[in-house]
C-alpha angles and dihedrals in degrees: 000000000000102000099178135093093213119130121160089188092051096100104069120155129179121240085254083059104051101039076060089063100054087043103064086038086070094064098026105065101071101255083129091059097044093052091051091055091041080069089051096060096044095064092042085049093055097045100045106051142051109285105254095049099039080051095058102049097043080052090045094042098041088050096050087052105048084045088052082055090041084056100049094048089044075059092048089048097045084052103050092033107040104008083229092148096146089089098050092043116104140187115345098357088059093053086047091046085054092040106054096034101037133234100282092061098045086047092055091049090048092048090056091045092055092047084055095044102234124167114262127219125242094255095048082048087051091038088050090051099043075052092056094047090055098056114094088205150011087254095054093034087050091054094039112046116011110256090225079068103058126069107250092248095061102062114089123246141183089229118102103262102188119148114281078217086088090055104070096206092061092055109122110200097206093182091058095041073061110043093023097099099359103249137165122281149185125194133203137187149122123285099279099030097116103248090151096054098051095050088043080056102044084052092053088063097040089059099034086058100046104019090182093066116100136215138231109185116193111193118190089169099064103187120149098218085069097049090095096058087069097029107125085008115089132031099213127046135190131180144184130157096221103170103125089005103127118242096252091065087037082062095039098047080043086054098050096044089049093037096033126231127242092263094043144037118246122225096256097050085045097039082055098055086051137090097209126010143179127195105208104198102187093207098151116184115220120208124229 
C-alpha cells in the first residue's frame, strides 16, 4: 500500500487560472510603487541641482517610469490578447507552469515574448540560461532556444573567448571613470551586485585624491550592513529607510535634508560654508 501524499500532478490549474496569476504579478511587484517614486526623484531632481542638469535626470527618470508602466501594460496586454503568460511567471508559479504544460510549450511562449519583446521575469532569464547550459552546440542551442533570447555570452562558440583583463589595454577602470573627473551617474543592478561598493569605492578615490572635498551622503536605503562603506568617507550623512514610505514623506524628508531643519543643517546652507563639496545622492537603481 501506497502510504505517501506525494503527488507531483496535484497541482492542476486551468488557462483561465493561471492567466489570472500573471495577472495579479503585474500589479503585485512594486513597479507601482517604483514608478511612483521614479516621479519622486524626478522633481527632487529638478529642484536640487543646477538646470540643465536637474533637467536631464527628471527627463531621464520620468522616461524610464512611464516606460516601467509602458511595459506593464505591453504584459496585461500579452495576457488578455494572446494568453503568453510563461514570460511574466515568476518563482515558484513559473516552475508549476513548466511543470504541468511541458517545455515545449513554455519555449514557444518565450519564443513569442521575446519576439515581442516583452520583458521577461527573473525565473524565465534563469530558465533561458539553464537552457543554454544544457545544450552540447550553437546548432542544437539555435533550434532549441531563439538566439534573440539568450545573452550573447552565453551562446557557445568555437573563438577564443578568454578575459580582455589579461590584456592591460582592455582594463577598464570603472571607479576612476567615476571619480576621474568627478561626473553624474546612475547605477543598476540586481539586489547583491555590489552597487554600494562600487560607489563606496569610487568615494574613496574621490577623497584620497582631493582630501579637502567634502562629502554630503544621502542614503534612502538606510540599512546598517552597508554603514561601513561610508564609514571615514564623508563628512555628512543622511538616512532614511523609504521603502513603503509614500511619496509625500519621501518629498518632505528630501526637503528637510536639502532646506535644513531646526536640529539639523540642510545640504545647501552646509554646501555654501565649504571650498569644495560633493552631494552623494545613493539612488541605486535595482534592476527586475
Amino acid at each position: 500500500m501506497d502510504m505517501t501524499r506525494f503527488d507531483i500532478n496535484k497541482i492542476q490549474r486551468t488557462p483561465e487560472q493561471w492567466s489570472a496569476i500573471a495577472f495579479k504579478s503585474t500589479t503585485e511587484n512594486n513597479n507601482q510603487w517604483n514608478i511612483a517614486f521614479g516621479l519622486v526623484v524626478a522633481a527632487v531632481a529638478a529642484s536640487a541641482t543646477s538646470g540643465i542638469t536637474g533637467a536631464l535626470i527628471a527627463g531621464w527618470t520620468l522616461y524610464s517610469s512611464f516606460k516601467k508602466a509602458k511595459q506593464i501594460q505591453r504584459n496585461q496586454a500579452a495576457i488578455r490578447e494572446y494568453g503568453c503568460i510563461a514570460h511574466i511567471l515568476d518563482g515558484d508559479d513559473f516552475r508549476g507552469y513548466v511543470q504541468q504544460v511541458g517545455q515545449d510549450s513554455v519555449n514557444k511562449e518565450l519564443q513569442f515574448a521575446s519576439s515581442q519583446e516583452y520583458e521577461f521575469s527573473n525565473a524565465a532569464i534563469d530558465y533561458i540560461e539553464d537552457t543554454a547550459q544544457l545544450n552540447e552546440s550553437p546548432q542544437t542551442l539555435t533550434s532549441y532556444v531563439s538566439p534573440m533570447l539568450v545573452p550573447s555570452d552565453l551562446v557557445p562558440t568555437n573563438i577564443n573567448t578568454s578575459s580582455s583583463i589579461h590584456n592591460p589595454t582592455h582594463v577598464i577602470d570603472i571607479v576612476r571613470e567615476i571619480a576621474s573627473p568627478i561626473r553624474n551617474c546612475i547605477i543598476f543592478g540586481i539586489g547583491g551586485s555590489g552597487k554600494g561598493m562600487l560607489v563606496a569605492n569610487a568615494l574613496r578615490r574621490i577623497k584620497a585624491e582631493n582630501p579637502n572635498r567634502k562629502i554630503f551622503y544621502i542614503d534612502p536605503k538606510n540599512e546598517a550592513s552597508e554603514y561601513g562603506y561610508t564609514e571615514g568617507v564623508v563628512d555628512v550623512v543622511r538616512r532614511k529607510k523609504c521603502k513603503n514610505e509614500s511619496p509625500e514623506n519621501i518629498c518632505k524628508w528630501m526637503d528637510e535634508v536639502l532646506d535644513g531643519t531646526d536640529e539639523e543643517i540642510g545640504y545647501i546652507e552646509w554646501a555654501n560654508n565649504q571650498s569644495e563639496s560633493l552631494l552623494e545622492d545613493v539612488l541605486k537603481v535595482e534592476a527586475s
